[in-house]
SEVEXZA-269655 format. One record per residue (C-alpha): x, y, z. Coordinates in pm, whole numbers, plus 50000, padded with zeros to 5 digits. Example, Ala and Ser with C-alpha at 12.3 -4.5 7.8 and 13.67 -1.06 7.14 Angstrom:
<recs>
     x     y     z
 51230 49550 50780
 51367 49894 50714
</recs>
This chain:
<recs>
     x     y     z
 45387 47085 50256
 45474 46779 50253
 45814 46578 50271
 45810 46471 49873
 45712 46851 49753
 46008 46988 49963
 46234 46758 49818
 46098 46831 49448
 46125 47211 49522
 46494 47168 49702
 46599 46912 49354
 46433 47225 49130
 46632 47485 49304
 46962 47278 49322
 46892 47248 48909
 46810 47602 48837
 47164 47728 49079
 47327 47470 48898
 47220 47633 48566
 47335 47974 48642
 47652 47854 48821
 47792 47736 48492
 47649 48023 48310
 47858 48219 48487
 48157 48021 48493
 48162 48006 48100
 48054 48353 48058
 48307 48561 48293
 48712 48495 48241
 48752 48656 48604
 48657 48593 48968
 48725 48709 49295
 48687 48473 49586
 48551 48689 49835
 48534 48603 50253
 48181 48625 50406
 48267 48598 50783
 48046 48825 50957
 47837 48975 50650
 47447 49003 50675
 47216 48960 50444
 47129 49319 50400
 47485 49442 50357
 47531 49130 50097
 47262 49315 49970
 47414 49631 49942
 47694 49510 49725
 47483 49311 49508
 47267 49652 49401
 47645 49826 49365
 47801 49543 49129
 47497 49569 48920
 47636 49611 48564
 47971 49548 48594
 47987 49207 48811
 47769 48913 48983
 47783 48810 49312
 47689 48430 49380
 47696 48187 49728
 47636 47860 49755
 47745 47510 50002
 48112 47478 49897
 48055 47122 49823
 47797 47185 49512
 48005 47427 49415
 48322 47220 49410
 48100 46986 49241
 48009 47230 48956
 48338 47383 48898
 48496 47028 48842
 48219 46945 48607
 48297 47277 48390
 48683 47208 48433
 48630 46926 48190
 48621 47181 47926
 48767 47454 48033
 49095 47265 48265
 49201 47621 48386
 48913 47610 48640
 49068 47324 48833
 49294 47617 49062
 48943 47717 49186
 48903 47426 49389
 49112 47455 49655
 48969 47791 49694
 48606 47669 49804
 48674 47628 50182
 48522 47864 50451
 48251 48101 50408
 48307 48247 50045
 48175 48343 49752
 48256 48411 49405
 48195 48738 49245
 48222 48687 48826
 48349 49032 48643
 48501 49130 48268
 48562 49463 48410
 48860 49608 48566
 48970 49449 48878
 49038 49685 49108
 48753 49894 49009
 48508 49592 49094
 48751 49496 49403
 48672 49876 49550
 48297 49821 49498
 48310 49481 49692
 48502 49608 49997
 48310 49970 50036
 48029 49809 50207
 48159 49796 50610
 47953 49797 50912
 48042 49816 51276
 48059 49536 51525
 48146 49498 51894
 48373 49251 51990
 48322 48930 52014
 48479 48677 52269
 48708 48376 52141
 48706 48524 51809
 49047 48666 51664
 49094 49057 51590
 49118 49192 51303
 49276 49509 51359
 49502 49638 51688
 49202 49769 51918
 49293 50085 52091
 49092 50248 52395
 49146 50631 52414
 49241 50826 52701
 48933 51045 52843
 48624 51038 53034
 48476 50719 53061
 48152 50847 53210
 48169 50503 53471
 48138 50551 53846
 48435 50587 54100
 48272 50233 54212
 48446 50029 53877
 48742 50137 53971
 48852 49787 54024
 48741 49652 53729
 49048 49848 53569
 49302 49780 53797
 49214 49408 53722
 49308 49483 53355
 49584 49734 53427
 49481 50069 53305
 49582 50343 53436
 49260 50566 53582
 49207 50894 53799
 48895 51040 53923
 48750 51332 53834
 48441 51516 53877
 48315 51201 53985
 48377 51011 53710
 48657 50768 53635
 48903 50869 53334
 49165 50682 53174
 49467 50849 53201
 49651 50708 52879
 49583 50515 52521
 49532 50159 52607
 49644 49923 52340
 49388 49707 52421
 49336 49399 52185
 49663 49324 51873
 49567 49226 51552
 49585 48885 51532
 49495 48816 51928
 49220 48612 52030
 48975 48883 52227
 48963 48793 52597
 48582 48838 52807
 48735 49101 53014
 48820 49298 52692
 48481 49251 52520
 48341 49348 52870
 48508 49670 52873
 48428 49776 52540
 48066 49706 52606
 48106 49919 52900
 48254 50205 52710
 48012 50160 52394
 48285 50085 52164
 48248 49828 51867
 48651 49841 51755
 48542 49602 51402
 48377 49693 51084
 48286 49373 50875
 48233 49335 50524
 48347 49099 50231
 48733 49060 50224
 48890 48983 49858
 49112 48690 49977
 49233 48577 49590
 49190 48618 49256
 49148 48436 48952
 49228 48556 48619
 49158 48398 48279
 49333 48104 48452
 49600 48258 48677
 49510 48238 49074
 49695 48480 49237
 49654 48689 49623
 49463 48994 49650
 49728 49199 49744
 49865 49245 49359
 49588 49459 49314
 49803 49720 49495
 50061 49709 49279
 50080 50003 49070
 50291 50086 48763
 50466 50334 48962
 50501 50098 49212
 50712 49893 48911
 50917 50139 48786
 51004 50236 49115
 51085 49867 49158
 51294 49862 48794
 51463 50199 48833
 51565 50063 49229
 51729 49793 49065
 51907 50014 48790
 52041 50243 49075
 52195 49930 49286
 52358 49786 48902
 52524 50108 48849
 52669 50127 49227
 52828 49791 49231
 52987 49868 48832
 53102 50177 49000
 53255 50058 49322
 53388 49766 49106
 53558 49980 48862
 53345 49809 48580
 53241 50027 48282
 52866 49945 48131
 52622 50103 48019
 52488 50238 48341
 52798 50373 48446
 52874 50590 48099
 52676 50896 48229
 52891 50919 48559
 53240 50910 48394
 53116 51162 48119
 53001 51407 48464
 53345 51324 48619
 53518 51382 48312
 53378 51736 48240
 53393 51815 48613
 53763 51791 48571
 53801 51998 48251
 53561 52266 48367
 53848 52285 48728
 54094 52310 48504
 53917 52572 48262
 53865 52739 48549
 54226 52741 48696
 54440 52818 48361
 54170 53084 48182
 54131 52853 47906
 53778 52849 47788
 53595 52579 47543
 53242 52612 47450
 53064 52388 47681
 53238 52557 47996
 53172 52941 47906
 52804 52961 47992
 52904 52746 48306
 53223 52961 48374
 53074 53321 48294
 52768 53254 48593
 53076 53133 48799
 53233 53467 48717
 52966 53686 48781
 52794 53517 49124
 53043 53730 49345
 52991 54043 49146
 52615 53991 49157
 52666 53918 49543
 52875 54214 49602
 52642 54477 49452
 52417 54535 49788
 52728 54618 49989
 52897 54821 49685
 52709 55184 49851
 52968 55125 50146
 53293 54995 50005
 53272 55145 49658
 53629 55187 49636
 53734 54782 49741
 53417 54612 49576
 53625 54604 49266
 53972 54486 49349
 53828 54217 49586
 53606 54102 49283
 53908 54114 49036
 54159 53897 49295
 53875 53646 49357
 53775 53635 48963
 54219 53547 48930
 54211 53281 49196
 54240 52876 49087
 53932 52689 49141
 53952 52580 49481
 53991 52149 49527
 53656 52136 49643
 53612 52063 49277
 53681 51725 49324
 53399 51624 49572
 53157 51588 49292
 53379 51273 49145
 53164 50934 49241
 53509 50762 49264
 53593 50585 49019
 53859 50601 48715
 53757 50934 48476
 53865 51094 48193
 54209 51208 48335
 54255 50908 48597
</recs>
């Protein structure tokens, strides 16, 4: 083939990505810019077959694709916050469907790596403590790195977790070298969801996680910290109305309780009150038959202790 046909094919290619590209960039109102670091071709693969039907997966030289996307954005402006995004190894996966759901699909696909030196960790790497299976002769090569090891049975054994490598770190030779030794690839690669844009909106990854449990725990946090400060500042609003009707019935159900006088909403309350100690008693009534009864009587004529009061949240009630 000669230099003129591979320059025809590489212009017809270039025309028919170029086609598709803004296919898809008129077609879909959502797109997740995805991290490629590390991925084969096989595992890109893999998530292409499992987006089938619900999303699209496309590569491309960040520069054509900049290109592109600016060339769309003269119709449709929004597309202009995709720029910026076009840096690194990425690619754009273009979805109507539900976020997250498409997000899960994206990130299921993992495979393990060993380390690699220079590069920066991922994760905290952790060696375990065990049999290493090495001879007594490598002994050194531990002391160099300041593990901990014992011999036995001939073999050298760490004696406690190592936390080898911090998320984060760049990964030293001597750890990649041990982990070789012990067989243990500490990474799993696969494509990371780094942002996402939204029928215009760019926003992280991350907000995927939020939940709406996760906002009305949020909201209702925010409720409880309102009503504490109108409390402790003596303020009545709405958010404090519940806690001075409680501390206002508190105190007429004490003094109910004290001068016999019973109202409607206190009997139910009062007559359990009444009959706990009776209801406690019965057990030991076989063996003190002739005291159960006076000792129930005197304790059902005593005023309700103070302790009454520990229930108030301390702040001006009914009778204040």
């Amino acid at each position: 083939m000669d230099g003129a046909t591979a320059g025809l094919k590489r212009k017809e290619r270039k025309a028919r990505y170029k086609v598709k590209f803004e296919k898809l960039l008129t077609q879909y109102q959502n797109i997740l810019v995805v991290g490629c670091d590390n991925v084969g071709s096989l595992q890109m693969q893999k998530v292409r077959m499992a987006l089938r039907g619900k999303a699209e997966l496309i590569m491309g030289k960040n520069t054509l694709m900049r290109m592109i996307v600016r060339e769309v954005a003269a119709q449709n402006p929004k597309l202009e916050a995709l720029v910026p995004l076009l840096k690194g190894n990425v690619g754009l996966v273009f979805t109507n469907d539900d976020l997250v759901k498409v997000r899960a699909v994206v990130t299921e696909f993992k495979t393990p790596a060993a380390a690699k030196s220079g590069s920066f960790a991922p994760i905290d790497v952790y060696v375990p403590p065990g049999p290493t299976g090495l001879d007594p002769g490598q002994t050194g090569f531990f002391q160099a790195l300041n593990i901990a090891t014992k011999i036995v049975k001939g073999a050298i054994e760490i004696v406690a977790q190592v936390h080898l490598i911090k998320k984060g770190d760049k990964v030293t030779s001597s750890a990649v070298a041990l982990l070789s030794k012990l067989d243990i690839k500490p990474f799993f690669y696969g494509l990371l969801v780094s942002h996402i844009y939204e029928n215009g909106s760019i926003y992280p990854s991350s907000v995927l996680d939020i939940t709406p449990d996760t906002l009305l725990g949020k909201f209702m946090n925010g409720v409880g910290k309102l009503a504490a400060l109108s409390l402790a500042a003596k303020f009545p609003s709405e958010l404090t109305v519940g806690y001075y009707m409680a501390n206002g019935f508190r105190k007429l159900l004490a003094i109910s309780a004290a001068t016999n006088y019973k109202f409607k909403q206190a009997e139910d309350i009062l007559n359990a009150a009444a009959a706990a100690p009776a209801a406690a008693a019965a057990p030991a009534a076989g063996g003190a038959k002739g005291g159960a009864a006076p000792a129930a009587a005197a304790k059902k004529d005593e005023p309700a202790p103070a302790a009454e009061e520990e229930g108030d949240v301390g702040v001006g009630g009914l009778f204040d």
